[in-house]
C-alpha positions as CSV (number, residue, x, y, z in Angstrom):
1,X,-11.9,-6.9,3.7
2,X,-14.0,-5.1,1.6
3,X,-15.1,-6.2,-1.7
4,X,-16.2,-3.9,-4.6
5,X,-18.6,-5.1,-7.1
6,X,-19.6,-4.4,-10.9
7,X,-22.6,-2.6,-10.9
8,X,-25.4,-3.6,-13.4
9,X,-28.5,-2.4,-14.6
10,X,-30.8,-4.8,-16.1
11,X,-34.5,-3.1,-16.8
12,X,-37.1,-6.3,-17.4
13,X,-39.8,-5.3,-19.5
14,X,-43.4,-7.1,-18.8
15,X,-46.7,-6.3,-19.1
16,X,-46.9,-4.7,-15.9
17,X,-45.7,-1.0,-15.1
18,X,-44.0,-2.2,-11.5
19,X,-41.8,-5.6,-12.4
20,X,-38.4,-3.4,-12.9
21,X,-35.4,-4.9,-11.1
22,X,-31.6,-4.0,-11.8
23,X,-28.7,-6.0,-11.0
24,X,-26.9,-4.7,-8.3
25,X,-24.4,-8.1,-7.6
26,X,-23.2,-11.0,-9.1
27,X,-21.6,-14.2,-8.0
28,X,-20.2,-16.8,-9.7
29,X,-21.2,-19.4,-7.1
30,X,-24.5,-20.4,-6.0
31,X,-23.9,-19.0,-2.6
32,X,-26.9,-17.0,-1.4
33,X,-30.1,-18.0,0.4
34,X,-32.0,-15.5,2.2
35,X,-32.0,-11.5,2.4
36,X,-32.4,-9.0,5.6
37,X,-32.3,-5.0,5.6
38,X,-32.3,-2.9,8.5
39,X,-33.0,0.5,6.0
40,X,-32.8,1.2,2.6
41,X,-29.1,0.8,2.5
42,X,-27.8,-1.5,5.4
43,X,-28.4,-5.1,4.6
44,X,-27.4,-8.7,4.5
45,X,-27.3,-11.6,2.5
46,X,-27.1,-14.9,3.9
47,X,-24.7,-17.8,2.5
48,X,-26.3,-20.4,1.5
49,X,-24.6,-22.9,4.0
50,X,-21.6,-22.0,5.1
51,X,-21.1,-19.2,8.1
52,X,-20.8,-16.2,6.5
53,X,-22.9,-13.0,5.8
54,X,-22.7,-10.4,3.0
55,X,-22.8,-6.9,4.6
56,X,-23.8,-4.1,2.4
57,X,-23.8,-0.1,3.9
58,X,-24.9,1.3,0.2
59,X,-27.9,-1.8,-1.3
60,X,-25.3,-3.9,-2.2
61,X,-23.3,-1.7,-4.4
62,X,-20.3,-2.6,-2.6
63,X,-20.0,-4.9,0.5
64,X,-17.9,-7.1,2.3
65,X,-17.6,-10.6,3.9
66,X,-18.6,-11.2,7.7
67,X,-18.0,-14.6,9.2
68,X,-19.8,-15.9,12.1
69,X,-17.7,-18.9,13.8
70,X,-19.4,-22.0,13.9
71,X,-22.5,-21.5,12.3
72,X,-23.2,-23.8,9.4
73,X,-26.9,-22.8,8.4
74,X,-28.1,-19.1,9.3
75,X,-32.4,-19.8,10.4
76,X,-32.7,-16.4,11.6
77,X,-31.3,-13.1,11.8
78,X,-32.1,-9.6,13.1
79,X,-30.1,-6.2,13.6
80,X,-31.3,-3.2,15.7
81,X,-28.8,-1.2,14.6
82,X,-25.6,-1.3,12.3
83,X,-23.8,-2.4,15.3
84,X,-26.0,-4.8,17.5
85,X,-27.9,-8.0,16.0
86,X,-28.7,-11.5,16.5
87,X,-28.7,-14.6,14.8
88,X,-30.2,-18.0,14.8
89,X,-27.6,-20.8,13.8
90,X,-27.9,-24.1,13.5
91,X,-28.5,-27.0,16.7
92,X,-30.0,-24.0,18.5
93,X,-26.8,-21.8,19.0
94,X,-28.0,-17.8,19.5
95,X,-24.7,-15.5,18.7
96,X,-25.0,-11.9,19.4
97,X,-22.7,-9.2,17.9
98,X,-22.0,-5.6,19.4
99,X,-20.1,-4.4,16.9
100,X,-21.5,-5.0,13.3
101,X,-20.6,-8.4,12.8
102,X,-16.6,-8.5,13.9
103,X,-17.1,-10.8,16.6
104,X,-19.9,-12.7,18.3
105,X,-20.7,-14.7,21.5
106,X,-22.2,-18.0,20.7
107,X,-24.5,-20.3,23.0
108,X,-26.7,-17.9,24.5
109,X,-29.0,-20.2,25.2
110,X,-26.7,-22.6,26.8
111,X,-29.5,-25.3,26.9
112,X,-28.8,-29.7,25.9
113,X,-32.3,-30.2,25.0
114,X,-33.2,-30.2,21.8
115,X,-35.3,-27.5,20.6
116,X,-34.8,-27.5,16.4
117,X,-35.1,-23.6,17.2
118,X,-36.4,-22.6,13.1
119,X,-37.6,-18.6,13.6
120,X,-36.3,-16.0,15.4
121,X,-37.9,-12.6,16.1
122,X,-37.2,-9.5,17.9
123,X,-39.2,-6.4,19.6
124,X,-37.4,-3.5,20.5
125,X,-33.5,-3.9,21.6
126,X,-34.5,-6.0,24.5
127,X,-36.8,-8.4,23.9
128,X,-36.1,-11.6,21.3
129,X,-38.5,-14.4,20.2
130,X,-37.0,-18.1,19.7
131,X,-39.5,-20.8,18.1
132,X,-39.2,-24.4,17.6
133,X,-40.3,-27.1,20.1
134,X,-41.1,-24.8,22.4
135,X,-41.5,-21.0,22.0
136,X,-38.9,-19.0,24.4
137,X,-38.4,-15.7,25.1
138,X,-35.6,-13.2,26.5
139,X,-36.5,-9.6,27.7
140,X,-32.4,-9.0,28.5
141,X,-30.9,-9.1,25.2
142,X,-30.4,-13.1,25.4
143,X,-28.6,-13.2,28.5
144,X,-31.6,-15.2,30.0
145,X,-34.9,-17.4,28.9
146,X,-38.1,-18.1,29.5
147,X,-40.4,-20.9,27.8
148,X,-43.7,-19.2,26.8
149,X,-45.2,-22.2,25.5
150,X,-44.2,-25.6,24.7
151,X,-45.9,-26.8,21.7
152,X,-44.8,-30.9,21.5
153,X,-49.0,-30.8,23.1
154,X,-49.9,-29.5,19.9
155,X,-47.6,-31.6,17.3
156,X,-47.2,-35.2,19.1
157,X,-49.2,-36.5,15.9
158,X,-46.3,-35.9,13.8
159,X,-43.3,-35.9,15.7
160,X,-41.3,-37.8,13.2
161,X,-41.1,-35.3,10.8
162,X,-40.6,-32.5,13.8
163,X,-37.0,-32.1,11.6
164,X,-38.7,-31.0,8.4
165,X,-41.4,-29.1,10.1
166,X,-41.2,-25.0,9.3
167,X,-41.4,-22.4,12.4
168,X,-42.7,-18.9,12.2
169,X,-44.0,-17.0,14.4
170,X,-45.4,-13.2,13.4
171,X,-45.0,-11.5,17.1
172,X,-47.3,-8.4,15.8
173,X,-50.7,-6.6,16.5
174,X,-53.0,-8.0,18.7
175,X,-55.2,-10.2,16.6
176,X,-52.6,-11.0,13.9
177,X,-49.9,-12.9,15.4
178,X,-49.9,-16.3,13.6
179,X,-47.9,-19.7,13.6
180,X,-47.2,-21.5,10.9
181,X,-45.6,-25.2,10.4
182,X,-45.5,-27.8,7.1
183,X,-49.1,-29.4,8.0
184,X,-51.4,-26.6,9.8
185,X,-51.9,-23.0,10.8
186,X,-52.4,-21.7,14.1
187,X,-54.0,-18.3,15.6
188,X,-52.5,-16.8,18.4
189,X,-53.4,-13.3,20.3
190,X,-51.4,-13.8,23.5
191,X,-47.8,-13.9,22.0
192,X,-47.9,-17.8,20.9
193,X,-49.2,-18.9,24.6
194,X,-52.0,-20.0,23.0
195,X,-52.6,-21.8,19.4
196,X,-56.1,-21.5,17.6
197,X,-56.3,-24.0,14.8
198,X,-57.4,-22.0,11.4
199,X,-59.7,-22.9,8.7
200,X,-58.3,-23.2,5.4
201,X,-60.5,-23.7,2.1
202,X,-59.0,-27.0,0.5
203,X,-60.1,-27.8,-3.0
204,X,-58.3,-30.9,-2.7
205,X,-59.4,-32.8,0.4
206,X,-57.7,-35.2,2.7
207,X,-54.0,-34.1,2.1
208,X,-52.4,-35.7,4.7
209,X,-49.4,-32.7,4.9
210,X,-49.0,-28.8,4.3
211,X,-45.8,-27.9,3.9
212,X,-46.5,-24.1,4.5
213,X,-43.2,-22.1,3.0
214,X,-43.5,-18.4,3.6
215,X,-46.2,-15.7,4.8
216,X,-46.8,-12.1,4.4
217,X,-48.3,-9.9,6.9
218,X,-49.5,-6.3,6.5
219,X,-52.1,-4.4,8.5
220,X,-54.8,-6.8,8.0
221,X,-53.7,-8.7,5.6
222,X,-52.1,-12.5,5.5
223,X,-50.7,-14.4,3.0
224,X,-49.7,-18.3,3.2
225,X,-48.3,-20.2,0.5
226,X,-48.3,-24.0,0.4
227,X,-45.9,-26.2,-1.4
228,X,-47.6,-29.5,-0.2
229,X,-45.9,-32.2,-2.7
230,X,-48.5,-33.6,-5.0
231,X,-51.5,-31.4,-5.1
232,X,-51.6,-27.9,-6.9
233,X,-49.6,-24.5,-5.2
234,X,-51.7,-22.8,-3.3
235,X,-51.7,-19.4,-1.7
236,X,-54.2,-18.7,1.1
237,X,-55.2,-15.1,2.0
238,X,-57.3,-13.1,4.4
239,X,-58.0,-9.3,4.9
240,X,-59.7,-9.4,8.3
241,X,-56.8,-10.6,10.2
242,X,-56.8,-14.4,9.9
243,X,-60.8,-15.0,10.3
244,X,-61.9,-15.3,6.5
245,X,-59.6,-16.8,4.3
246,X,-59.9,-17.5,0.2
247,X,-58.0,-20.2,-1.7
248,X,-55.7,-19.2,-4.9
249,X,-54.5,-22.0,-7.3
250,X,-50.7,-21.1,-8.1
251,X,-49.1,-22.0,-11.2
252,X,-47.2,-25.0,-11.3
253,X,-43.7,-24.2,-10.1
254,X,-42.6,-24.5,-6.5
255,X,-42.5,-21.3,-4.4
256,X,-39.9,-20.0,-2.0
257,X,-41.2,-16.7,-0.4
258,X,-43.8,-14.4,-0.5
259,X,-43.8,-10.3,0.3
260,X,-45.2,-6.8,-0.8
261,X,-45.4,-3.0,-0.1
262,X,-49.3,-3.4,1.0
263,X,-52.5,-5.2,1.2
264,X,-52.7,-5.3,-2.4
265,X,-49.2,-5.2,-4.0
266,X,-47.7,-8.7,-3.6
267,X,-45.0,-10.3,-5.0
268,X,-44.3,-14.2,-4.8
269,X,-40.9,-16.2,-5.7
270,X,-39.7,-19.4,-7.0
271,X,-37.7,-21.6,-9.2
272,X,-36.6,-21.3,-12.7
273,X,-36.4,-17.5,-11.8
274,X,-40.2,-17.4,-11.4
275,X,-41.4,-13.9,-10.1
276,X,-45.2,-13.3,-9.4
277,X,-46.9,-10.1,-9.1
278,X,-50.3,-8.7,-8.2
279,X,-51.5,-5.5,-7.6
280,X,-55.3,-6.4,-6.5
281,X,-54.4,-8.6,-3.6
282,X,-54.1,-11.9,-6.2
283,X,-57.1,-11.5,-7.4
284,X,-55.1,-11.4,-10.6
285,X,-51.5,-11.6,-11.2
286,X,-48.6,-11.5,-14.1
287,X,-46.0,-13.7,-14.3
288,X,-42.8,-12.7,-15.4
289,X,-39.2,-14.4,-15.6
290,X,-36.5,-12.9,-13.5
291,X,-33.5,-15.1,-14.2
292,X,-34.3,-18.6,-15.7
293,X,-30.8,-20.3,-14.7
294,X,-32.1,-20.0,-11.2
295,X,-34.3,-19.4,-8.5
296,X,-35.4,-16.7,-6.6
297,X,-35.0,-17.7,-2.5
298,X,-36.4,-14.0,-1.3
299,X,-38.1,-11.2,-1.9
300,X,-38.2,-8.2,0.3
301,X,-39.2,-4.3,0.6
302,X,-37.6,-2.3,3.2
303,X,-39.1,0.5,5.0
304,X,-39.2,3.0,2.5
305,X,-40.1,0.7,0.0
306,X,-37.1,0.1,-2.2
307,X,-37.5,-3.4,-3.1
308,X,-34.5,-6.4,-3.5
309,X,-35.1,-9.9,-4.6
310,X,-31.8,-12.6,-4.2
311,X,-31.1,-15.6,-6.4
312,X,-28.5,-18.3,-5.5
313,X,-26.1,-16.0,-7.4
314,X,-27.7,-12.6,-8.1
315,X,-29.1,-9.8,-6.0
316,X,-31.6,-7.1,-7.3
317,X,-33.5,-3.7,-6.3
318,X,-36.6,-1.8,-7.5
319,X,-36.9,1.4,-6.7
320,X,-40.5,1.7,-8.2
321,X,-42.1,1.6,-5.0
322,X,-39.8,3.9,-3.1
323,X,-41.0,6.6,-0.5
324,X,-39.2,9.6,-0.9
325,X,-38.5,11.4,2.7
326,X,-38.3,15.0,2.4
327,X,-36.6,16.8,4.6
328,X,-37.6,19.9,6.2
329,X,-36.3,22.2,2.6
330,X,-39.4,21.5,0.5
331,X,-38.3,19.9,-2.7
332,X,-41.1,20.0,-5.6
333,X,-41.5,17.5,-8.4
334,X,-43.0,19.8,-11.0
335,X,-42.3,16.9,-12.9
336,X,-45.0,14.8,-11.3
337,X,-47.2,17.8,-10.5
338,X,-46.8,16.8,-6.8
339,X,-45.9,19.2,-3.6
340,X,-45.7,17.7,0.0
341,X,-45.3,20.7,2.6
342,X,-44.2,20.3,6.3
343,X,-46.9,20.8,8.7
344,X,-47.6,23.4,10.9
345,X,-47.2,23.8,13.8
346,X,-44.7,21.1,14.6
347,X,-44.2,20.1,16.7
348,X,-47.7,20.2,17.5
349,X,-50.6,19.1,20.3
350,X,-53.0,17.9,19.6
351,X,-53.5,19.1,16.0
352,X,-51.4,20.1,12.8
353,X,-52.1,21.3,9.1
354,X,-51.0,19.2,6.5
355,X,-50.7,21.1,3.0
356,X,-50.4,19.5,-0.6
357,X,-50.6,20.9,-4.1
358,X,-51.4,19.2,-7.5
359,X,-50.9,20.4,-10.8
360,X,-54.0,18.1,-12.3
361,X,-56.5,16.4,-10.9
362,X,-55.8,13.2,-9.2
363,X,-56.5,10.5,-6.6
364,X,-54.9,10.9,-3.5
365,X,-54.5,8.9,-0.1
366,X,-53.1,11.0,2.8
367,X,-51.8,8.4,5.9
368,X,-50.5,8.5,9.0
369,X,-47.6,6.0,10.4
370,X,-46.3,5.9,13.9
371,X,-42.5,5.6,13.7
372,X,-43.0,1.8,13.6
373,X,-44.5,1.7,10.4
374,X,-48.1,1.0,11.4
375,X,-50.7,2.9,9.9
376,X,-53.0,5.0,12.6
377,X,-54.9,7.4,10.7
378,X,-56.3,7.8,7.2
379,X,-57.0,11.7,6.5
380,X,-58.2,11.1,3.0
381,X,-58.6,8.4,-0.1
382,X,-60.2,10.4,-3.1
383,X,-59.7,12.8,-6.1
384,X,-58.5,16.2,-5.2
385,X,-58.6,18.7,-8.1
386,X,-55.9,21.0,-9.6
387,X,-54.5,23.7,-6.5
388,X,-53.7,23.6,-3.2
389,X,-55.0,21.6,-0.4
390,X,-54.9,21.6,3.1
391,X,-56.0,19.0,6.2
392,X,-55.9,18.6,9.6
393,X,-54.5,15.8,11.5
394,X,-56.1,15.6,15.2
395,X,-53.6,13.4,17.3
396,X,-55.8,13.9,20.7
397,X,-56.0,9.6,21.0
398,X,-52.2,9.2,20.0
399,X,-49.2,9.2,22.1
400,X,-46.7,11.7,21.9
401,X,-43.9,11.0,19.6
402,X,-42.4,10.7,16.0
403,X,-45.1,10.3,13.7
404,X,-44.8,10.2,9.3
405,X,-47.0,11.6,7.1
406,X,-47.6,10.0,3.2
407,X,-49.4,11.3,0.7
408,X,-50.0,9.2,-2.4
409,X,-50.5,9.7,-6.2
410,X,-51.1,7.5,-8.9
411,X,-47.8,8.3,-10.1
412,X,-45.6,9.6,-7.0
413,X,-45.3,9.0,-3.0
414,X,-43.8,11.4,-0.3
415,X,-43.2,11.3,3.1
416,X,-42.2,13.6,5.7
417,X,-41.6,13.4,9.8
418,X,-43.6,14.9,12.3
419,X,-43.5,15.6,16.1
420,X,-46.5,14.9,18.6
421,X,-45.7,16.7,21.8
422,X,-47.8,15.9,25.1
């Protein structure tokens, strides 16, 4: 049964050129609790308790109920496509659909020991990541485990609380992968075999618990905050990958979850419809009021960088920070003085032109991102002047494959799809 909704358009005004979110759907209930998008356009909203899922094929313009059976409280969720995904329910059921959500096998696991299973994370269409107790993993699509590490050895000092305590687990780059619970943080770089206690800066000493809510990771960049009870809001960050990390005092409110579009652009969430922003890596940040009545449970950007926040009863999207992907008919913004061409050759090996054109003067990053979104090559940061331009991208360490190519203004982003061939 689908369900069409009234479309709104709210424009906030702030002090800051990038806090413009528009109403996309409204409920009267206070039903949702978390967010997930597999693009721009296919997502999901989580109800807050209860065993269904808001489906969206258009960002939540219209969408439609999707129940999954016996599931009380969703922990985690992943889709590969619109047809297959996963989710985490509650007492450590795994249900897999095949067909967008219309039916689903429950119990993968099929295990009586308790695990209080909190994350769940997924490479490829094979391989999933389970975390709790222990940290599990299946390389078949779920039809069988394997325990990668069991971590009761590293939280027998507070097994009481093992109920309340937080899981995630980052399964990224080498050297990034972290695990997080409510009282410490941990360094992996073996795929959670392996925890390495990190260092946090406390100003306030000897508090006996963190209760560590949400992180942000992006190349290498990391972003913790803590909502320990009693003691100010933190946020802890690092830019070299976990080894360095700097202490920010919060505001007063209590925070929810934290997410950007990069290193520096980072947005964080909480009650009272609290809404953070920083566009220097919180070094500095503006706070601005979303929706007062409520709170804000999520924040995330998809792929292309259209950007949705979710309230108990309220979904929104910024399209401030979107990437526009040409395709291969070049499409000009006069507008914006800004022209993207497609390369040449392409496909190509080992080497390609890439050609811009700017009607002013301006500062401009050119990037390369593999096809999973990781950035391998930088062609250029710095002011181009007025005409065309033209650079070349030598691919001789990269793998052959589909590879994107960004250039970015001041005022405008573009990206377009390349071919590597070896």
């Amino acid at each position: 049964m689908k369900k069409y909704l009234l479309f709104f358009i709210c424009v906030f005004t702030t002090c800051t050129a990038f806090a413009q979110w528009e109403e996309v759907y409204r409920s009267d209930a206070y039903v949702f609790d978390g967010l997930y998008f597999l693009d721009d356009d296919l997502g999901f909203a989580l109800y807050n308790g209860f065993d269904y899922l808001y489906r969206t094929n258009d960002g939540f313009e219209t969408s439609e109920l999707v129940q999954i059976p016996n599931v009380y409280s969703i922990e985690g969720l992943s889709f590969y496509d619109s047809e297959y995904g996963i989710v985490l329910g509650d007492n450590d059921n795994i249900h897999r659909t095949t067909d967008g959500g219309k039916t689903w096998s429950n119990n993968l696991l099929k295990t009586d020991e308790p695990l209080y299973l909190k994350s769940l994370f997924t490479e490829g269409r094979d391989t999933i990541y389970v975390a709790g107790r222990k940290l599990l993993r299946s390389i078949n699509k779920g039809d069988s485990w394997e325990v990668i590490a069991d971590y009761d050895n590293y939280f027998a000092d507070h097994s009481e609380t093992m109920y309340e305590r937080e899981t995630v687990i980052n399964i990224g780059a080498k050297g990034k992968n972290l695990f997080i619970t409510n009282y410490f943080v941990y360094k992996t770089s073996d795929g959670g075999q392996n925890l390495n206690p990190v260092s946090l800066p406390l100003s306030v000493k000897n508090v006996l618990s963190h209760h560590f809510v949400d992180s942000y990771v992006v190349d290498n960049s990391i972003y913790i905050i803590s909502n320990s009870r009693g003691v100010p809001k933190q946020l802890f960050k690092s830019h070299d990958s976990g080894n360095n990390w700097q202490e920010v005092i919060l505001p007063n409110y209590d925070y929810i979850s934290v997410n950007g579009i990069n290193e520096d652009t980072v947005f964080i969430t909480g009650n009272d419809g609290i809404l953070l922003e920083s566009s220097d890596g919180f070094n500095s940040w503006t706070e601005n009021v979303i929706d007062p009545d409520t709170r804000i449970n999520d924040v995330l950007f998809t792929e292309n960088k259209t950007g949705y926040l979710v309230t108990d009863k309220r979904i929104y999207r910024n399209n401030q920070f979107r990437v526009i992907t040409s395709t291969n008919t070049e499409e000009p913004d006069q507008a914006r003085g800004f022209r993207l061409k497609q390369n040449y050759p392409n496909p190509f090996n080992p080497a390609t032109n890439i050609e811009f054109t700017l009607q002013q003067p301006s500062s401009v990053v050119l990037s390369v991102y593999n096809i999973m979104g990781r950035k391998v090559d930088e062609l250029y940061n710095g002011v181009k002047s007025k005409g065309s331009h033209t650079l070349t991208f030598d691919a001789s360490r990269l793998s052959g494959g589909i590879y994107f190519y960004e250039l970015k203004t001041p005022s405008f982003i573009e990206r377009r799809k390349m071919t590597l061939v070896k």
